[in-house]
N, C-alpha and C positions, 0 to 999 in steps of 0.2 A: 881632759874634756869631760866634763858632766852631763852623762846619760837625763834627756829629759824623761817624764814619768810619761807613759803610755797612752797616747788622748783615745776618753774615750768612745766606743766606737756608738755609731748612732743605726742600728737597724730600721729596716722601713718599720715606721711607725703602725699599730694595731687602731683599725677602726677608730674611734670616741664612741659610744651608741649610750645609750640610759639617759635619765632624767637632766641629770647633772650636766652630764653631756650636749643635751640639748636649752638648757639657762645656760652655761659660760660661752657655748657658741653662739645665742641668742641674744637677747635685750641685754641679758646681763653683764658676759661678754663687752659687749658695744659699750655702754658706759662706762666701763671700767676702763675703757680704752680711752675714751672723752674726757672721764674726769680724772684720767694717770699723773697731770702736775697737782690734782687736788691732795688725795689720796696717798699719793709719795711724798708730799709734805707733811701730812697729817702724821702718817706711820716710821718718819726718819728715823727718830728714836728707836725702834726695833732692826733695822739696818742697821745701825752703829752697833746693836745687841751683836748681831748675828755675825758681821764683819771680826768681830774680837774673839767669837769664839772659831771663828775658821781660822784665825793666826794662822801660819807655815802649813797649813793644808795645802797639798797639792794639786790634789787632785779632789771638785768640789761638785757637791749636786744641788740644788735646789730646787726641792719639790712645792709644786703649786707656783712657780716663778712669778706668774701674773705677765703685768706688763715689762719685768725684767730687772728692778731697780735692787734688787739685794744682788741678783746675781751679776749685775754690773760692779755691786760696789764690792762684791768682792773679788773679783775679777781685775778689778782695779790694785788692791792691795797685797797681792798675789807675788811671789818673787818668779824670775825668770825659769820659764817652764811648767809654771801653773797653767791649772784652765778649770776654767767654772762653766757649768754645765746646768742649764734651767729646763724643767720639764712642766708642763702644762697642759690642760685637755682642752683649753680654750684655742682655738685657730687665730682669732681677730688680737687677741693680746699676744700669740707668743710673734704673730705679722711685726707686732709694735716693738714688740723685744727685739729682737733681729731688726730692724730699721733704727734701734736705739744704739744698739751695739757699731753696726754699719757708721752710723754717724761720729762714734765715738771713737771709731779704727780699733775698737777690741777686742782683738784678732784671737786672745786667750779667751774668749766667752762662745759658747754657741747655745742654740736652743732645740727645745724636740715638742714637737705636738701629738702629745699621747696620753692614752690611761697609764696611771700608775700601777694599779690592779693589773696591767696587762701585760706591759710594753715587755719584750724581750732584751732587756739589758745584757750588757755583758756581765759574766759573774767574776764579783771581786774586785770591779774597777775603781770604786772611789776610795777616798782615807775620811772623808769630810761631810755629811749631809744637813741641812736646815733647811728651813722653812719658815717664812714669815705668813701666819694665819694659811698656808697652802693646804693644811692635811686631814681639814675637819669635813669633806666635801667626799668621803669617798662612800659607797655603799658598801662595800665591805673592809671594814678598816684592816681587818686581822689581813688579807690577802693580799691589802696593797703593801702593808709594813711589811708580810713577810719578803713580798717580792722587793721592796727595797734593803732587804738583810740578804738578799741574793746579790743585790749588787753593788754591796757592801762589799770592800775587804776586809779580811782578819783587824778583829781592835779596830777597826775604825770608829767615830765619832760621830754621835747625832743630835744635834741642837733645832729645837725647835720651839715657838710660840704660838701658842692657842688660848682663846678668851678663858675666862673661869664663866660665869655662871651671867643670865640678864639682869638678877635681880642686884648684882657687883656690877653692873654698867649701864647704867640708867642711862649715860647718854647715846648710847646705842639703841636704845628701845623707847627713847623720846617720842621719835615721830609716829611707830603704829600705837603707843599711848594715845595720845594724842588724837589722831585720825582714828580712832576704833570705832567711836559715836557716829561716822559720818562714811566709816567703809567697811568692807564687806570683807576682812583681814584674816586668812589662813591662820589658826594658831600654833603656834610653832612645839613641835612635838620632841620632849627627850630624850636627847641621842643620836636623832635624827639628823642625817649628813644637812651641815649649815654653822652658822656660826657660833652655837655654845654648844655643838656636837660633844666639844672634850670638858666639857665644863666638872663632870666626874671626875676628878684623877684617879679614883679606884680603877673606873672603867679604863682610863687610858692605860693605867700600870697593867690590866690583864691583858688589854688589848698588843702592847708592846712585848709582854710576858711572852703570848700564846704565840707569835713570828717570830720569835727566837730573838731577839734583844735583851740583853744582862743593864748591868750597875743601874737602873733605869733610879735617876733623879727627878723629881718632880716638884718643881717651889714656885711661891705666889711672886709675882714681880707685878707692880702697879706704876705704873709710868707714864709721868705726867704729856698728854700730846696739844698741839695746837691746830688752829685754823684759819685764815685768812676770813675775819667775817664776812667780803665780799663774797667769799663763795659758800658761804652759809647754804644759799640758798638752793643752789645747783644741787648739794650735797644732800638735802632733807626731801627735794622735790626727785630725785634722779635713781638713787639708791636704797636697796633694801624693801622689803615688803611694802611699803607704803610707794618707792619710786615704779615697782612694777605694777601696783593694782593705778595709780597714775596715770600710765600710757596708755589706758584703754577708759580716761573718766571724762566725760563731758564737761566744756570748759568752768562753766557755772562749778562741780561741786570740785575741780581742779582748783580754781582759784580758792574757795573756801576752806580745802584743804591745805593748801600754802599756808593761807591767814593763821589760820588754827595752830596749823604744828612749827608755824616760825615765831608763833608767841610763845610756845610751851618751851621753847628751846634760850630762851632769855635768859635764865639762870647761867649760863655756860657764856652768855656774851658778856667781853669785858674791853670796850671801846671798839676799835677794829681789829678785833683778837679773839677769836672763839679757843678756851681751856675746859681741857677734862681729863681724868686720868683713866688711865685703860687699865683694867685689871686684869688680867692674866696670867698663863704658868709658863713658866719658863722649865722645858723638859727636855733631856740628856740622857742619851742612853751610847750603849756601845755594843758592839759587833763581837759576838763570842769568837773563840780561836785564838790561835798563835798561842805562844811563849807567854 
């Protein structure tokens, strides 16, 4: 009989508290949860990334899980006695993960609502960690990688994807282009926990360096995504710097705002097919120790 591998153990979860903390449990959060069939279609393609590099993992983490869909699918492809394990700081998306799971019957998947930076893992439990865009959102990155090299075992294996740079993904930064002349648009600060946080690879290589991860790989992968034009629109009016200054804009320069940045976004439409390619790094490191 074959000893299954250890499931690992889920300590009560540590507070959420910080900025961060308060967007993915807020407005941000909630959309993300709204627009989860938009957004999982959009991003399949790095699922399929991430699924291939867990092969015969066992035991799996996925940090930043979201609404749950990588760590469903690998959870899915998992041999008997796997289990994948999703962590997230967001409450309202990992509610959706566990009701996705729940529906699915899979029973090898669980989820935790916690800081990474914080959560008390058990040390040494996984073989396998990714992350699809989960890990650019932390305030202190060195502290949260080190603590997930804590909950690493020996050798183990860490795949992840993070944007490269805005000025490599235009169609990302479309709509507060766009909407600048008409809103009143944070400007997004280098480095700063959000979405081209990792956009340095230097900075990531130290950042991984300095919490104790070795062979640390770092390569461009550009990979072509789509979008259901119908939902074009949800996606440009809902999401990202422009979806939040939105919720709080009088209907008048709401709707001008729509107008504006769903013409600027025309380039990228191609019948009822929104295409664009995601530039990104595809990064791999591993777990010092053992043999």
């Amino acid at each position: 009989m074959t000893n299954s591998p250890p499931r690992p153990a889920s300590p009560t979860p540590q507070p959420v508290v910080g900025e961060q903390a308060r967007l993915w449990n807020g407005p941000s959060g909630h959309t993300w949860v709204d627009m989860q069939p938009t957004l999982d279609h959009l991003f399949r393609p790095f699922e399929a990334l991430l699924v291939e590099a867990a092969a015969g993992a066992q035991r799996v983490l996925d940090v930043g899980c979201g609404t749950g869909a990588t760590t469903l699918a690998v959870s899915r492809s998992q041999e008997a006695g796997g289990r994948s394990t999703g962590i997230d700081i967001s409450q309202p998306m990992v509610a959706t993960a566990r009701a996705r799971a729940e529906r699915e019957g899979a029973a090898n998947a669980s989820f935790v609502c916690a800081d990474v930076q914080a959560h008390a893992f058990e040390p040494g439990v996984f073989d396998m960690l990714v992350s699809r865009f989960g890990v650019m959102f932390f305030d202190d990155p060195v502290r949260a990688f080190s603590n997930l090299r804590h909950a690493a075992a020996d050798r183990a294996t860490m795949k992840f994807i993070a944007w490269r740079s805005a000025a490599e993904n235009p169609f990302m930064t479309t709509a507060e282009r766009a909407a600048a002349p008409l809103l009143d648009l944070p400007a997004r600060q280098p480095g700063a926990p959000g979405q081209f946080a990792f956009a340095d690879k230097d900075r990531v290589r130290g950042i991984l360096r300095d919490s104790g991860w070795q062979d640390i790989d770092i390569a461009p992968v550009d990979v072509p995504c789509t979008l259901p034009e119908k939902d074009l629109l949800g996606y440009l009016s809902r999401l990202g710097p422009v979806g939040l200054k939105l919720r709080d804009a009088d209907e008048r320069t709401r709707a001008k705002v729509i107008d504006v940045v769903r013409a600027a976004f025309e380039p990228f439409v191609f019948g009822d097919e929104v295409r664009l390619v995601a530039a990104c790094w595809s990064i791999g490191a591993r777990a010092g120790g053992g043999v």
